[in-house]
PQR file of N, CA, C, O and H, with PARSE charges and radii, in Angstrom:
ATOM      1  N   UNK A   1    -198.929 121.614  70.072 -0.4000 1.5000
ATOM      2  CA  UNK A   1    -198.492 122.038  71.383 -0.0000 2.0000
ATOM      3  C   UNK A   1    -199.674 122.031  72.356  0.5500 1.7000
ATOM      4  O   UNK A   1    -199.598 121.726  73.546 -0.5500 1.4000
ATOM      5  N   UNK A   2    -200.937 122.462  71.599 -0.4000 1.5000
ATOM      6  CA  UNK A   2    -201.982 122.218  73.001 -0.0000 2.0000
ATOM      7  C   UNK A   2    -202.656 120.732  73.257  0.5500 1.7000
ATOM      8  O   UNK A   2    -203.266 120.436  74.284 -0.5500 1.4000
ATOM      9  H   UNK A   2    -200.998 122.710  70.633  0.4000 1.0000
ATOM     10  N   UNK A   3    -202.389 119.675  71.907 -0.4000 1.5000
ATOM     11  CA  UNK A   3    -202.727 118.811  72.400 -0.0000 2.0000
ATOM     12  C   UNK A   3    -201.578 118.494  73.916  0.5500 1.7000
ATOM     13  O   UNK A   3    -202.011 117.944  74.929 -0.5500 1.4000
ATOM     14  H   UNK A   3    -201.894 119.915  71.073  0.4000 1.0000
ATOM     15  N   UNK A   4    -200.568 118.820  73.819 -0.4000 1.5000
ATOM     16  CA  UNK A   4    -199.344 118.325  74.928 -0.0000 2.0000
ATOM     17  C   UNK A   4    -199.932 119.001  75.978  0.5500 1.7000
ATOM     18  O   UNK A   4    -200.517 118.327  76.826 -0.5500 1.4000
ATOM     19  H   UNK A   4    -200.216 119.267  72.996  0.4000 1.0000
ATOM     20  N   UNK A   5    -199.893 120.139  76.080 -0.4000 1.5000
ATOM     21  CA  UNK A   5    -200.358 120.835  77.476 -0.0000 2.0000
ATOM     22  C   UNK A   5    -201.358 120.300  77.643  0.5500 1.7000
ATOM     23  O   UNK A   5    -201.572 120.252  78.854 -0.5500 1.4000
ATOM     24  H   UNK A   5    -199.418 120.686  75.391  0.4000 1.0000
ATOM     25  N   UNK A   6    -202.215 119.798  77.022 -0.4000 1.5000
ATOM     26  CA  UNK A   6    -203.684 119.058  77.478 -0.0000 2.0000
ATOM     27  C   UNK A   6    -203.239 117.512  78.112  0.5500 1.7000
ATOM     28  O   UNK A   6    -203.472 117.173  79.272 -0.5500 1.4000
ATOM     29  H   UNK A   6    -202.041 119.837  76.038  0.4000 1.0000
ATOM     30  N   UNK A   7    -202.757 116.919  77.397 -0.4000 1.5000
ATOM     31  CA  UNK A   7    -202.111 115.387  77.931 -0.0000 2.0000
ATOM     32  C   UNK A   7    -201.321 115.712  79.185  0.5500 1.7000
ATOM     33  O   UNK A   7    -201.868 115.234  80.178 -0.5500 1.4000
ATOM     34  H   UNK A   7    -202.568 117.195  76.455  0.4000 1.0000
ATOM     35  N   UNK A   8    -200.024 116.485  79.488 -0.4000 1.5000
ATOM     36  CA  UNK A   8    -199.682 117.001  80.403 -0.0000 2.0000
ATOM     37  C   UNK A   8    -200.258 117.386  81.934  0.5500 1.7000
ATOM     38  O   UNK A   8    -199.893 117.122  83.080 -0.5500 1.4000
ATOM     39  H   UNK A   8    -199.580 116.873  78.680  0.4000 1.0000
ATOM     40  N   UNK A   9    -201.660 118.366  81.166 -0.4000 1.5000
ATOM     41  CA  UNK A   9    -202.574 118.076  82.453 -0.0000 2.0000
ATOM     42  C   UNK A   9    -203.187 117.203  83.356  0.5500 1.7000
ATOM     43  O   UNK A   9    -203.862 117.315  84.380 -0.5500 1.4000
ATOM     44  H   UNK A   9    -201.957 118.580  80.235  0.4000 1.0000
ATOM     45  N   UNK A  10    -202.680 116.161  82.557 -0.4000 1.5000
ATOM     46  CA  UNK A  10    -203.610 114.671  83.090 -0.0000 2.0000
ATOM     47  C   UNK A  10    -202.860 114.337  84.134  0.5500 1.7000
ATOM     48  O   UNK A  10    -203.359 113.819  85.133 -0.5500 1.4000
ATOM     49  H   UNK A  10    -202.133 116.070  81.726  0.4000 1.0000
ATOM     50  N   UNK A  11    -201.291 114.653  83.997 -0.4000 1.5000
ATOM     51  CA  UNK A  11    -200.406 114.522  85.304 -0.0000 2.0000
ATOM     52  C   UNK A  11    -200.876 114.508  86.488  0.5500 1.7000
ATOM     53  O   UNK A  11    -200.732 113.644  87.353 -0.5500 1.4000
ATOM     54  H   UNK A  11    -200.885 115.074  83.186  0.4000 1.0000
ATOM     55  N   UNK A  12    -201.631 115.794  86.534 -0.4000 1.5000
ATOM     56  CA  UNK A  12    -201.839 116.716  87.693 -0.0000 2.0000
ATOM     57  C   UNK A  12    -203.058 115.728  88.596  0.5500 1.7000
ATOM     58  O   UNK A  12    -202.914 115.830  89.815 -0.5500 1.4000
ATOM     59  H   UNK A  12    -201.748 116.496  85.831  0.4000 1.0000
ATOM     60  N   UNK A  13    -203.898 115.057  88.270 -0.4000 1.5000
ATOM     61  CA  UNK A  13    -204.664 114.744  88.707 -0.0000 2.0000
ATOM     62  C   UNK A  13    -204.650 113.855  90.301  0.5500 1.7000
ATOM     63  O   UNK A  13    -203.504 113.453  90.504 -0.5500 1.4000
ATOM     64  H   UNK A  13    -204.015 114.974  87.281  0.4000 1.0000
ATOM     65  N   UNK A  14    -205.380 113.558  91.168 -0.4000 1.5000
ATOM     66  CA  UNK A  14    -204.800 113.447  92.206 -0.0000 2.0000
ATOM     67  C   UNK A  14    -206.265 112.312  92.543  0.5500 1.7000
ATOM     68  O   UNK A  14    -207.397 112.525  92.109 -0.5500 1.4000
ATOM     69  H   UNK A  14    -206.311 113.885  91.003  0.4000 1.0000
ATOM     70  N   UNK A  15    -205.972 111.446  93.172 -0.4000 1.5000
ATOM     71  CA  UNK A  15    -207.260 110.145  93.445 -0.0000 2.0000
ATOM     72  C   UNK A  15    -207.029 110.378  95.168  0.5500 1.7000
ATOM     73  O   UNK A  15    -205.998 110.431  95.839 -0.5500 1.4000
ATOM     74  H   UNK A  15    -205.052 111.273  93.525  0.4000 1.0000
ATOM     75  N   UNK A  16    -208.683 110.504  95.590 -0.4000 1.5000
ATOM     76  CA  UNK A  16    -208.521 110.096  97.128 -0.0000 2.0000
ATOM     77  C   UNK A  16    -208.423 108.282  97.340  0.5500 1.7000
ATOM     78  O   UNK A  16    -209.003 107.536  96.551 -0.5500 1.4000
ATOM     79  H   UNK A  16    -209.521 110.461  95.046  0.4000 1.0000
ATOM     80  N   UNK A  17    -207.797 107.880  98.240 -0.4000 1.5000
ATOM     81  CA  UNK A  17    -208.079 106.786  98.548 -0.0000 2.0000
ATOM     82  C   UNK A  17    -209.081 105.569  98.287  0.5500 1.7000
ATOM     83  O   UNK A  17    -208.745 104.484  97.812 -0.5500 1.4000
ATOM     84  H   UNK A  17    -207.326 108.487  98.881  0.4000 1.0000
ATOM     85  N   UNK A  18    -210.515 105.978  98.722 -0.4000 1.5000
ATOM     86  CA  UNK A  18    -211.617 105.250  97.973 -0.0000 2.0000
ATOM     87  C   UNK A  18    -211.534 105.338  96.622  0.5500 1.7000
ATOM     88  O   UNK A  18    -212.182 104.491  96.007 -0.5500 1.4000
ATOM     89  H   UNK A  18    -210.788 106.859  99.108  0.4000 1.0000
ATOM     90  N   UNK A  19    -210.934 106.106  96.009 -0.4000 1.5000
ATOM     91  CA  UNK A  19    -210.675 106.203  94.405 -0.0000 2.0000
ATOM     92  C   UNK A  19    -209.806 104.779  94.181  0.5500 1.7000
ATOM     93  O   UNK A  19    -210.405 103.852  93.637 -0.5500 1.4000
ATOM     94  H   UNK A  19    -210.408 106.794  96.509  0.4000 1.0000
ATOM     95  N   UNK A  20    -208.828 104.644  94.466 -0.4000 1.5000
ATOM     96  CA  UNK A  20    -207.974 103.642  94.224 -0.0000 2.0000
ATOM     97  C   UNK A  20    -208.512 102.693  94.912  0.5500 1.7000
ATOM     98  O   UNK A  20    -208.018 101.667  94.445 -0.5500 1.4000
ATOM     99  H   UNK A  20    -208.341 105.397  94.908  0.4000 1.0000
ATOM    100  N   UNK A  21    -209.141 102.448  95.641 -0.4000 1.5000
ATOM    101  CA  UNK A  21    -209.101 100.914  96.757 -0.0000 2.0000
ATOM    102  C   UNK A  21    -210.236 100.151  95.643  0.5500 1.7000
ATOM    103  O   UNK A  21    -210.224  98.960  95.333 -0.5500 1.4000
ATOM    104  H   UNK A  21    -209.542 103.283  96.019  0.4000 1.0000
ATOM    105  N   UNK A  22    -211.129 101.125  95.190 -0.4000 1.5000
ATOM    106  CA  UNK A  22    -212.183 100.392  94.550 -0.0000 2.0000
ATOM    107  C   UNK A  22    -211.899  99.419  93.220  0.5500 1.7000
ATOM    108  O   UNK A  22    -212.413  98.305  93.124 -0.5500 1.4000
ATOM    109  H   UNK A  22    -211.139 102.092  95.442  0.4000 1.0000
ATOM    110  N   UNK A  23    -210.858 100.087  92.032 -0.4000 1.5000
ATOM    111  CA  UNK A  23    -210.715  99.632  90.799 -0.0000 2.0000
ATOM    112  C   UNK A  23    -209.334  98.450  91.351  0.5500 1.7000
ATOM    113  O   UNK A  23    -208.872  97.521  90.689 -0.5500 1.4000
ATOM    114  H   UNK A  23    -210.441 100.993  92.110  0.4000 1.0000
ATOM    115  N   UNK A  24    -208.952  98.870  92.686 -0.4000 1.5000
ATOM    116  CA  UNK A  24    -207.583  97.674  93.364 -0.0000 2.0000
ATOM    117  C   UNK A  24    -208.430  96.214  93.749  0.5500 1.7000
ATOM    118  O   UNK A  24    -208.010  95.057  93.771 -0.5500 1.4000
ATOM    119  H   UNK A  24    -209.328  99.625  93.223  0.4000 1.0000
ATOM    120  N   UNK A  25    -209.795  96.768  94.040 -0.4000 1.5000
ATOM    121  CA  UNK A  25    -211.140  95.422  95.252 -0.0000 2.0000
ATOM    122  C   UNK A  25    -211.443  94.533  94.001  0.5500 1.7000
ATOM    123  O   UNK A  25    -211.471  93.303  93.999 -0.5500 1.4000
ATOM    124  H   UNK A  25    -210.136  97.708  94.022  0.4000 1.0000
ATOM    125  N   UNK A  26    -211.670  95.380  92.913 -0.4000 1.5000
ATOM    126  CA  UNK A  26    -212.247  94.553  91.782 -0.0000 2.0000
ATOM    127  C   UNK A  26    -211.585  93.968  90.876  0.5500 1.7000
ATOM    128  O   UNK A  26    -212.104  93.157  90.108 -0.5500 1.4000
ATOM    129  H   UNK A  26    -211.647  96.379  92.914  0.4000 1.0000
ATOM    130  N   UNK A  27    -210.325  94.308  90.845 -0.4000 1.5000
ATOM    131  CA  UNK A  27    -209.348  93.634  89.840 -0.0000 2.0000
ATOM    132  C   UNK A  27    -208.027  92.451  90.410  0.5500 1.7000
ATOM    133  O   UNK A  27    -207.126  91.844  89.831 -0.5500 1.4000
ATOM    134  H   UNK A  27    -209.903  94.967  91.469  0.4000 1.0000
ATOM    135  N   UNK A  28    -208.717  92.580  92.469 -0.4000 1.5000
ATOM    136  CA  UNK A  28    -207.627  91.448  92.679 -0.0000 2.0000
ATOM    137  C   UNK A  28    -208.062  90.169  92.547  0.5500 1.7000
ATOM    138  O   UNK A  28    -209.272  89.943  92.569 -0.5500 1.4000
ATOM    139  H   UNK A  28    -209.449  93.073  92.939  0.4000 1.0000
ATOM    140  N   UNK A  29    -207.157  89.169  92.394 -0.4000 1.5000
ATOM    141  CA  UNK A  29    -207.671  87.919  92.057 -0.0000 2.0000
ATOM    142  C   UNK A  29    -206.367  87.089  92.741  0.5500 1.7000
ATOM    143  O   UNK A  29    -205.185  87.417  92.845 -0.5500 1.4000
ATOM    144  H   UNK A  29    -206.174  89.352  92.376  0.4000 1.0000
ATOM    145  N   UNK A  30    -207.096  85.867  93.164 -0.4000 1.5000
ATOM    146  CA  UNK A  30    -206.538  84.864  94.280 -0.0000 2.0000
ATOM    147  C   UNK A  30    -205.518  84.202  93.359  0.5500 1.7000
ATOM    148  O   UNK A  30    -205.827  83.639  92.309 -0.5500 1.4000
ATOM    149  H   UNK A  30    -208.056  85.601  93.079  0.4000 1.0000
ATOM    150  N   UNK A  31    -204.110  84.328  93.900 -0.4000 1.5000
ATOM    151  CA  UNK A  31    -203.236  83.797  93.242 -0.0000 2.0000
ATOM    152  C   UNK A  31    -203.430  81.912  92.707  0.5500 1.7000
ATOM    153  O   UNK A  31    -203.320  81.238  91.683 -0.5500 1.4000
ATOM    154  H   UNK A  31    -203.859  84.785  94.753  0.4000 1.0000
ATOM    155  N   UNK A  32    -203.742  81.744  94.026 -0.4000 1.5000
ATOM    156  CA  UNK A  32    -204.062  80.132  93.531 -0.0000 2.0000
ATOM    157  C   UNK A  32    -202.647  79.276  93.721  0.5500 1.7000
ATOM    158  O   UNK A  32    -201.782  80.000  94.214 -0.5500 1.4000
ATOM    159  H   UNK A  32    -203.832  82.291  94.858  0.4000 1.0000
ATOM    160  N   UNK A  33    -202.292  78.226  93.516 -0.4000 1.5000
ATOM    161  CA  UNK A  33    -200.924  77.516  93.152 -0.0000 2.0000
ATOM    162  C   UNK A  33    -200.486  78.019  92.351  0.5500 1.7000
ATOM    163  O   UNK A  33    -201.060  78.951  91.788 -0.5500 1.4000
ATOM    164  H   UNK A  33    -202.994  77.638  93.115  0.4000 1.0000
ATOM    165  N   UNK A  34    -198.933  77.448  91.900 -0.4000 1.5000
ATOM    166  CA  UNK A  34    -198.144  77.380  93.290 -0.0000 2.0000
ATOM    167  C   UNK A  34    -197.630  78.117  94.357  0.5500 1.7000
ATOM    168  O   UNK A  34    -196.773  77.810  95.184 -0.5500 1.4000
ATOM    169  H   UNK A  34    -198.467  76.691  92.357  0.4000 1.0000
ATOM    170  N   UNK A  35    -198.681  79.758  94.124 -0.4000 1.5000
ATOM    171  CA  UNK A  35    -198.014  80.648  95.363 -0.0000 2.0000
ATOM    172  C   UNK A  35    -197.979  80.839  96.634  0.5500 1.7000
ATOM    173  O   UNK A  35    -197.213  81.399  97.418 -0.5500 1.4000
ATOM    174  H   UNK A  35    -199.378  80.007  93.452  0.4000 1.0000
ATOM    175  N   UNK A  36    -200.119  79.585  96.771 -0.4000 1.5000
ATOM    176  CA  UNK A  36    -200.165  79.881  97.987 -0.0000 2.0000
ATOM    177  C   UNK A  36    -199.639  78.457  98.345  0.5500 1.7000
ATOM    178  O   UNK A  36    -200.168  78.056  99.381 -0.5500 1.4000
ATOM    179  H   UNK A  36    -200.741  79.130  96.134  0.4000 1.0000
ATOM    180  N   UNK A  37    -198.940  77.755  97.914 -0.4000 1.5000
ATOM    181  CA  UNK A  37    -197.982  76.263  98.240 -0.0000 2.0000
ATOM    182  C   UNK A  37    -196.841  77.112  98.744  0.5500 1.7000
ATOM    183  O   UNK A  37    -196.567  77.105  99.945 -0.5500 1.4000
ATOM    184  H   UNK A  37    -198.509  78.080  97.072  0.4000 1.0000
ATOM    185  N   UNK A  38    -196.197  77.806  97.925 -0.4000 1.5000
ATOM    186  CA  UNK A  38    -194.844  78.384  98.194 -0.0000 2.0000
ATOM    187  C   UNK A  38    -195.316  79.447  99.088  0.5500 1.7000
ATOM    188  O   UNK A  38    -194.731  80.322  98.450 -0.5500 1.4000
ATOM    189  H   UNK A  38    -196.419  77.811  96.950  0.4000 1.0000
ATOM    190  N   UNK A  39    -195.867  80.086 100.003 -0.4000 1.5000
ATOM    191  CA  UNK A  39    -195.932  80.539 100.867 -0.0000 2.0000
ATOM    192  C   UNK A  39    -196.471  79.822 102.616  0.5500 1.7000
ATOM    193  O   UNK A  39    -196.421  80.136 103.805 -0.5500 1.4000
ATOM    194  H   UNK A  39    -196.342  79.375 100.522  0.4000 1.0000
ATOM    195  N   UNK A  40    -196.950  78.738 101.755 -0.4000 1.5000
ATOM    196  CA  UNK A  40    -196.758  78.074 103.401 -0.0000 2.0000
ATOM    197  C   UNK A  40    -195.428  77.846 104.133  0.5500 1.7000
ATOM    198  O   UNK A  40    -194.470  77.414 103.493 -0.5500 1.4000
ATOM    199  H   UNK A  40    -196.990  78.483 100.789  0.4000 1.0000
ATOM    200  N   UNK A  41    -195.316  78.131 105.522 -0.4000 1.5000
ATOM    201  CA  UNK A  41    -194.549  78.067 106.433 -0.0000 2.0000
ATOM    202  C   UNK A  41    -193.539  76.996 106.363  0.5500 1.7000
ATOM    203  O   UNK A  41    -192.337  77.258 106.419 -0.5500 1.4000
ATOM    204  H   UNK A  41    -196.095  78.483 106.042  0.4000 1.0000
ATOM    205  N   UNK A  42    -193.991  75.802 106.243 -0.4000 1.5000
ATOM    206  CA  UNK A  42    -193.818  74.463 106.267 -0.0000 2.0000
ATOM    207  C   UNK A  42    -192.766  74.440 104.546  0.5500 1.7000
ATOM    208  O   UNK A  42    -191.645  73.969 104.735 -0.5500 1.4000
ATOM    209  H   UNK A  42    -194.967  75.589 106.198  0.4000 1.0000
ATOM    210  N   UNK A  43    -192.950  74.736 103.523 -0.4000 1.5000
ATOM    211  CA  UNK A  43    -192.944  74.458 102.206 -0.0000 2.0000
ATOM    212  C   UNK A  43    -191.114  76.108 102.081  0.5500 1.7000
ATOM    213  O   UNK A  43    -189.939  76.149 101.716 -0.5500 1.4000
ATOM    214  H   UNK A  43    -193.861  75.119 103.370  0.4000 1.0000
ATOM    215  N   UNK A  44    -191.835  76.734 102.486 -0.4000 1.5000
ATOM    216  CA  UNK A  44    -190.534  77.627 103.096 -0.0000 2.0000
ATOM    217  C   UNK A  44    -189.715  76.911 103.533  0.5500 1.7000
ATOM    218  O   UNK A  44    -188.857  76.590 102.710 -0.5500 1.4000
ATOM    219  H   UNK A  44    -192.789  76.701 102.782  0.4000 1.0000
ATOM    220  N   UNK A  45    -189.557  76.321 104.974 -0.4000 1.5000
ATOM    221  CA  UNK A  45    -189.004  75.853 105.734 -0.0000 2.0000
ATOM    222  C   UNK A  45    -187.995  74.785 105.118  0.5500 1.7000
ATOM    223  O   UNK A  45    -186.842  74.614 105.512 -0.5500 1.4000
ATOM    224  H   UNK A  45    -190.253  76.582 105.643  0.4000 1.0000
ATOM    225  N   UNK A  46    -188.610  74.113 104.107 -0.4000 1.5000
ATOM    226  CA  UNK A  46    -187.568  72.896 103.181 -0.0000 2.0000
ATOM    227  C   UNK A  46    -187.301  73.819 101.943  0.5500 1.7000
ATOM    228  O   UNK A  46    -186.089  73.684 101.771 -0.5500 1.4000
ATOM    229  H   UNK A  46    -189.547  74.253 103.787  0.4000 1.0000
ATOM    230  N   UNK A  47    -187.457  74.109 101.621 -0.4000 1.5000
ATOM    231  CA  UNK A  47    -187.423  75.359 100.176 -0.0000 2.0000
ATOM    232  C   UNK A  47    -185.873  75.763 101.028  0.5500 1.7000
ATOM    233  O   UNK A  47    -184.842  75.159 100.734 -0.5500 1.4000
ATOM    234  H   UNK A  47    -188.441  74.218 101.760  0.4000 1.0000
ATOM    235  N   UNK A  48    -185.897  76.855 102.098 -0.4000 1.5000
ATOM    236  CA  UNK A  48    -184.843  77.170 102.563 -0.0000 2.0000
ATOM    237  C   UNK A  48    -184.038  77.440 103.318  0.5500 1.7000
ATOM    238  O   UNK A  48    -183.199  78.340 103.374 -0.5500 1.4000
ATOM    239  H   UNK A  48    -186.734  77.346 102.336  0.4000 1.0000
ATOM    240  N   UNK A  49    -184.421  76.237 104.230 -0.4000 1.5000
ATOM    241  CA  UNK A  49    -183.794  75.971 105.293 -0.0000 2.0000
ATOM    242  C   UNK A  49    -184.219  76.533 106.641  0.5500 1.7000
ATOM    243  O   UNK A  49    -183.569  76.297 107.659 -0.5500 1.4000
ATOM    244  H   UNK A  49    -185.103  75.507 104.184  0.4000 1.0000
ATOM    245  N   UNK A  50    -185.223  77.215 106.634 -0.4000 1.5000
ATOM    246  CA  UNK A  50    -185.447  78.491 107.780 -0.0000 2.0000
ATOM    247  C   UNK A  50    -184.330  79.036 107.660  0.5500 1.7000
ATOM    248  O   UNK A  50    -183.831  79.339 108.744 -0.5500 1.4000
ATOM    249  H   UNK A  50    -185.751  77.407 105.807  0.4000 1.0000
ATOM    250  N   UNK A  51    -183.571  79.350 106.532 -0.4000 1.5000
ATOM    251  CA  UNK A  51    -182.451  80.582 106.621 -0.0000 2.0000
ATOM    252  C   UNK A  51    -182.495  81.918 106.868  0.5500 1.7000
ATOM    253  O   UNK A  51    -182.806  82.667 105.942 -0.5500 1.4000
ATOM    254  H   UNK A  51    -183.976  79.104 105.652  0.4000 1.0000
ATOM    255  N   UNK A  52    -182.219  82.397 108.040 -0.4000 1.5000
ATOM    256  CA  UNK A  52    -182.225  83.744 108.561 -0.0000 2.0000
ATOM    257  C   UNK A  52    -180.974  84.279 108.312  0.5500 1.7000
ATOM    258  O   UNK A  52    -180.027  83.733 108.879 -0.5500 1.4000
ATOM    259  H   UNK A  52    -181.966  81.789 108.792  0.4000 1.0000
ATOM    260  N   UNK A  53    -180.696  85.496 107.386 -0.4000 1.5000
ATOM    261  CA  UNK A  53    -179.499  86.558 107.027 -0.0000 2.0000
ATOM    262  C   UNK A  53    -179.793  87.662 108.176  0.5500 1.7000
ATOM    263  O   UNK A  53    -180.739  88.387 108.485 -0.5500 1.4000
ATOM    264  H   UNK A  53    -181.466  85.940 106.926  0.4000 1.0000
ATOM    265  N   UNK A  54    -178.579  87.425 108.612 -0.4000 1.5000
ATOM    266  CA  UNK A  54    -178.292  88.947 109.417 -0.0000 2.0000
ATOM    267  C   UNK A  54    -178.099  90.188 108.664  0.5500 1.7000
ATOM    268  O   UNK A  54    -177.355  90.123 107.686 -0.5500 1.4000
ATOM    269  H   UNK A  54    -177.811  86.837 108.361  0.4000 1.0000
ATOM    270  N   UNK A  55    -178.735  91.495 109.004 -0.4000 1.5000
ATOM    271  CA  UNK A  55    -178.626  92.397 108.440 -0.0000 2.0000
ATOM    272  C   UNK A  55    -177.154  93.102 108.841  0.5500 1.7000
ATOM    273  O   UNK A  55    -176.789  93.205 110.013 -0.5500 1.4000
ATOM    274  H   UNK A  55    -179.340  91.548 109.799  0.4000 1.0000
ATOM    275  N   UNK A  56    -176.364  93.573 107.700 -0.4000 1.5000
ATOM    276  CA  UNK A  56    -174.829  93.815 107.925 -0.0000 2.0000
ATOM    277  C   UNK A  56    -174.947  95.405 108.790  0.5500 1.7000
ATOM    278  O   UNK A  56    -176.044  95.959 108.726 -0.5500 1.4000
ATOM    279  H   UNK A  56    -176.660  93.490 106.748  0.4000 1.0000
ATOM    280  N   UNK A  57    -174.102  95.931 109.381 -0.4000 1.5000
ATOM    281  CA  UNK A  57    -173.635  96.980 110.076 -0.0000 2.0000
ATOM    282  C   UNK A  57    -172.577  97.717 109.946  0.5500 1.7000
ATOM    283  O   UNK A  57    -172.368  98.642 110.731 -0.5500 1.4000
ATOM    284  H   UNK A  57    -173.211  95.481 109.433  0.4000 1.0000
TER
END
């Protein structure tokens, strides 16, 4: 039981901002192809039509 209340406590813990941005700076990595293909404008545009959905009401 006190190992649980001990693991439990770990819940509680709380990161400021610079806490997270740092281990987020060092572990992102550049997608590369084919995402940054499929995110060009142009590659969209035939992919799907420039299809714009109206949001329903």
């Amino acid at each position: 039981m006190a190992q649980l209340e001990d693991n439990l406590g770990a819940l509680d813990v709380r990161f400021i901002p610079e806490q997270v941005a740092r281990p987020e700076a060092a572990s992102a990595v550049e997608l590369g192809f084919p995402h940054d293909f499929l995110a060009r404008p142009m590659t969209r545009n035939v992919v799907f039509g420039d299809v714009r959905l109206a949001a329903r009401r």
